[in-house]
C-alpha positions, 0 to 999 in steps of 0.5 A: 256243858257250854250252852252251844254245845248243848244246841249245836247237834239241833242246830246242825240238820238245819239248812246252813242258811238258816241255821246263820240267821239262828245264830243272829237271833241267838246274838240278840240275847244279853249274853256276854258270851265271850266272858269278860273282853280279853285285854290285849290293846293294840293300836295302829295309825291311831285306832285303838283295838282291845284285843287283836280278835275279830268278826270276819266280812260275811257274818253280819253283812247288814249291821245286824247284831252289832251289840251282840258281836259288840259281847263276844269279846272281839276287838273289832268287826268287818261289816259287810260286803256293803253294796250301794243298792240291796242284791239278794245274791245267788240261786239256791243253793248257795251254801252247806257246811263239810262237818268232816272238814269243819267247813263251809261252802258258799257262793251267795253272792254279795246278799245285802240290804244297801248302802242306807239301812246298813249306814243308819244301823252303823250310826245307832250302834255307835250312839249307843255302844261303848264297849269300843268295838272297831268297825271296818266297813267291806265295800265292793261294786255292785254285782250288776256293775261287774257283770258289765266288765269287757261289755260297758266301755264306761264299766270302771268309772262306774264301779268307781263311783259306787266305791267313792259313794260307799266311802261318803255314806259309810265314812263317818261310822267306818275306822277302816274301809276294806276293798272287796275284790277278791269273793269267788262268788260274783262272777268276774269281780276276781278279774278286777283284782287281778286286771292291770291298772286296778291300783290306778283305776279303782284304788288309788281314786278311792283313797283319794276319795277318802282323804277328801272326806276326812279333811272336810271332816277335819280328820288328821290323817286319812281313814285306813283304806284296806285291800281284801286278797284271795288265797290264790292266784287268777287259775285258782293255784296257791299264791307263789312268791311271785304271783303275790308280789305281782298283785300286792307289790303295787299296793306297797306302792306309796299312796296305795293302800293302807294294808291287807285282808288275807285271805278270802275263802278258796275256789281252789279247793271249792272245786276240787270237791266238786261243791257247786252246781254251777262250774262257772260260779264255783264259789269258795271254801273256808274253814279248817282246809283253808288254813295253809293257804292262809298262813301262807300267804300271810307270810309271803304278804308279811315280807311284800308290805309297808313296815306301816301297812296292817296285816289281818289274817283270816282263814282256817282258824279252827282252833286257837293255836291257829289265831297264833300261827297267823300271829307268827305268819305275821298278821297284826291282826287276826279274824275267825267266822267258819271256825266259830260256826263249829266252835260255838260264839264264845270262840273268837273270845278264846282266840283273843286269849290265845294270841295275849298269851302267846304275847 
C-alpha cells in the first residue's frame, strides 16, 4: 500500500488547513515520491519543461517546500500568490474539504509572507537545485490595494506599481510571471479583470515592466507574462464563447500577454452549496466538480489565443485521464493541487505518465 494511502484516513479528521501544513512538513522528507521524473520534454519561447505536469498557485505560496515539489516529478511549479507585503488572508473559516465531491473550499484570501522572503527562498533554491523544475511566479495587488477600488482615485497606479515592484523583485528567479486577477477570494479583485481598460492599465505596463528588466539583464526576448482566468464570467455563470472572447480576446491582442492560466476554482458552484458564512465573499470550489468548466474554457481559450501564446490548464483533474482531456481541450500544459490532496504526492507524477503516454 502507497504510504499516503495508508495516512490519508489519520489525515483526514484534521482541519484542512492543518492537515496542507502536514503535507509540507511530509514534502520535507528525502522522498522521491513521484519515482523516477516522467520524460515528456517540452519547450516554448525557450523554457524547457521535463514534462508537461505542475504544481497549481496555492500549494506552496511561500517557496516553502520547493525541493520536495522539485521530487515529485512535476515539470514545473506556480509559486504563490506572491503579495508585496505579508497578509494573513481571511477569517476562519476559510477552507474545508467535500470528500463526497473529491473537493475543497476555500476563501483564504492571498495569505503570504511578502514579496523578500519569498524572493530570498527563490534565490537559494535555484543556487542549489538542478533537477530543472520551471518556476512561474503568480503575482497580484495587495488585498489592501484592491479594497480601495471605486474609493481611491490614484487605485490603479497604485496597484500598478505593486505588480512592476513584484516583476523587479521576482524577475531574476521567475521563467514565467502569471497574473492573478481572477481569486474568488479578495473582494473585488475579480472586478479588475472584468473592468474595461485593464489590458491598457494593468497589463500591458506590466509586460512593459518586464521587457525593461530582461533587456537590462541582457535577456533575449521577454520573460512570458501570463494572465490567470476564472471558470466563469462577472455573475458567476460559466464562460460562453462570447463572455470569454470579450475578456481574453484582448489579451490576444499583440503586445498583450503572453498566455493563459485557466481556470482558477469557482464561486459558482461554491455558492450553490452554500459554502461560505460570508455571502459577500463566497470564495471558490475546485476539485473534481470543477472539471467541465475547466475543460470548457480551455477549449473556447484554445480556439481565442495566439498560435504563440501558452495555454495551461487547471481544474478538476482527479483522475490522470483528466490531465489528457485538458491536453486534448487544448492546453499545452496542465496543473493538478485538489486532486492531489485525495490522491496522494505521488499523483502529478501519474498525470505526467498519462499525457506521454497519450503522446
Amino acid at each position: 500500500m502507497p504510504i499516503y494511502e495508508w495516512l490519508f484516513p489519520f489525515i483526514r479528521p484534521l482541519p484542512t488547513e492543518l492537515a496542507h501544513q502536514l503535507g509540507h512538513w511530509t514534502l520535507r522528507l528525502p522522498v522521491s515520491w513521484g519515482g523516477s521524473p516522467p520524460q515528456d520534454p517540452f519547450t516554448w519561447k525557450g523554457v524547457r519543461f521535463r514534462n508537461r505536469v505542475g504544481i497549481a498557485a496555492g500549494f506552496d505560496k511561500n517557496a516553502a517546500v520547493l525541493p520536495g515539489i522539485a521530487r515529485m516529478g512535476v515539470g514545473f511549479v506556480e509559486v504563490g500568490t506572491i503579495l508585496t507585503e505579508p497578509w494573513g488572508g481571511n477569517p476562519k473559516p476559510r477552507m474545508s474539504r467535500l470528500p463526497g465531491e473529491r473537493a475543497v473550499w476555500n476563501r483564504l484570501g492571498f495569505t503570504s509572507d511578502g514579496l523578500e522572503p519569498v524572493a530570498e527562498r527563490l534565490r537559494g533554491f535555484r543556487e542549489r537545485d538542478r533537477s530543472g523544475l520551471v518556476i512561474a511566479c503568480n503575482i497580484a495587488p495587495h488585498p489592501r490595494t484592491v479594497k480601495t477600488a471605486g474609493e481611491d482615485p490614484n487605485f490603479l497606479d497604485r496597484a500598478r506599481e505593486e505588480l512592476a515592484c513584484l516583476a523587479r523583485g521576482l524577475h531574476a528567479e521567475a521563467d514565467l510571471i502569471v497574473v492573478n486577477l481572477s481569486s474568488p477570494n479578495t473582494r473585488g479583485l475579480r472586478d479588475l479583470l472584468y473592468g474595461p481598460g485593464f489590458r491598457d492599465e494593468l497589463i500591458e505596463p506590466l509586460g512593459e515592466e518586464i521587457g525593461a528588466l530582461d533587456a537590462a539583464a541582457g535577456r533575449a526576448g521577454r520573460t512570458p507574462l501570463l494572465v490567470k482566468l476564472p471558470p466563469e464570467d462577472a455573475d458567476g455563470k460559466p464562460w460562453t464563447p462570447d463572455s470569454i472572447a470579450a475578456c481574453a480576446e484582448p489579451l490576444s491582442a499583440p503586445g498583450a500577454c503572453d498566455g493563459f492560466v485557466a481556470v482558477n476554482t469557482s464561486i459558482g458552484l461554491a455558492r450553490d452549496r452554500s459554502l461560505s458564512p460570508d455571502p459577500q465573499l463566497p470564495g471558490g470550489l475546485s476539485g473534481a466538480p470543477l472539471r467541465p468548466l475547466a475543460v470548457a474554457g480551455v477549449k473556447m481559450l484554445a480556439e481565442l489565443r495566439r498560435e504563440d501564446q501558452l495555454l495551461i490548464g487547471v481544474g478538476g483533474v482527479d483522475r490522470p485521464e483528466d490531465a489528457v482531456a485538458l491536453h486534448r481541450a487544448g492546453a499545452d500544459l496542465v496543473e493538478v493541487y485538489t486532486g492531489m490532496i485525495y490522491h496522494g504526492p505521488g499523483f502529478p507524477a501519474d498525470c505526467a505518465r498519462a499525457l506521454a503516454e497519450a503522446g
